[in-house]
C-alpha positions in Angstrom: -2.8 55.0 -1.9 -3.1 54.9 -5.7 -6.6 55.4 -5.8 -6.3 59.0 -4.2 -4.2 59.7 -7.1 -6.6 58.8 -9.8 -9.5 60.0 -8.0 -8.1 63.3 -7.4 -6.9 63.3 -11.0 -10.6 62.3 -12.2 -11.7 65.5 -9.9 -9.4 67.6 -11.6 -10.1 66.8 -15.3 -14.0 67.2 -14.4 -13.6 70.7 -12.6 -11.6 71.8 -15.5 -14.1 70.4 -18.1 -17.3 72.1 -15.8 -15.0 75.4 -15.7 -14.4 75.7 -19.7 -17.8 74.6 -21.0 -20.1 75.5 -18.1 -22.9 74.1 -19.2 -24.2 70.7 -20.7 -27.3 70.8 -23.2 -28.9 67.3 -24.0 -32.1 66.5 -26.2 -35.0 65.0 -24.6 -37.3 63.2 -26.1 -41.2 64.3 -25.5 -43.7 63.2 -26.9 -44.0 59.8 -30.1 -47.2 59.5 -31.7 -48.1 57.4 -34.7 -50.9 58.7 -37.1 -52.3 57.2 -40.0 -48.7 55.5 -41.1 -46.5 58.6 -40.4 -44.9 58.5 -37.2 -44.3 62.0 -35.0 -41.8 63.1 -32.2 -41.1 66.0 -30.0 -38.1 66.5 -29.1 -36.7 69.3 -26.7 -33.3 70.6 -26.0 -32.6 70.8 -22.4 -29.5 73.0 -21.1 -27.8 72.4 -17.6 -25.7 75.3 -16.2 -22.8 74.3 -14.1 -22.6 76.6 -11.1 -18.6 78.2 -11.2 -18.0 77.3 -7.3 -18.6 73.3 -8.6 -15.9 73.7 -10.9 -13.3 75.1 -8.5 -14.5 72.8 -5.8 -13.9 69.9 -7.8 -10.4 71.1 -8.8 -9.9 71.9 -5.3 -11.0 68.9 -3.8 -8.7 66.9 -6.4 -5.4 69.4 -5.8 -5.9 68.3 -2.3 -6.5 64.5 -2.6 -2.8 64.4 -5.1 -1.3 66.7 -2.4 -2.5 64.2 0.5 -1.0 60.9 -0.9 2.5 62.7 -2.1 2.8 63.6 1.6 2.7 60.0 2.9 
């Protein structure tokens, strides 16, 4: 089926994406406070690591979905 294809493609591109950068960093928004006119924020700066084993999983899992539907 078609969406095996795309789905194990999807897989694929993510694994290799989660291999190359490892890890995601994002800003979070704390704290807003508004004193007197002037207006305050805390932001902080999150990281998430992306464990090795989920990137080959993922390309795994995809290498095996494209290999499935070219065998039927």
């Amino acid at each position: 089926m078609w969406w095996r294809k795309v789905l194990g493609a999807v897989l694929i591109a993510a694994g290799v994406v989660a291999l190359v950068y490892g890890e995601i960093s994002y800003t979070k928004e704390t704290h807003e406070a508004k004193v007197a006119g002037l207006e305050f924020s805390v932001e902080e700066k999150e990281t998430f690591e992306i464990p090795t084993w989920a990137g080959v999983a993922s390309v795994a899992a995809g290498t095996l979905l494209l290999l499935i539907g070219r065998r039927r």
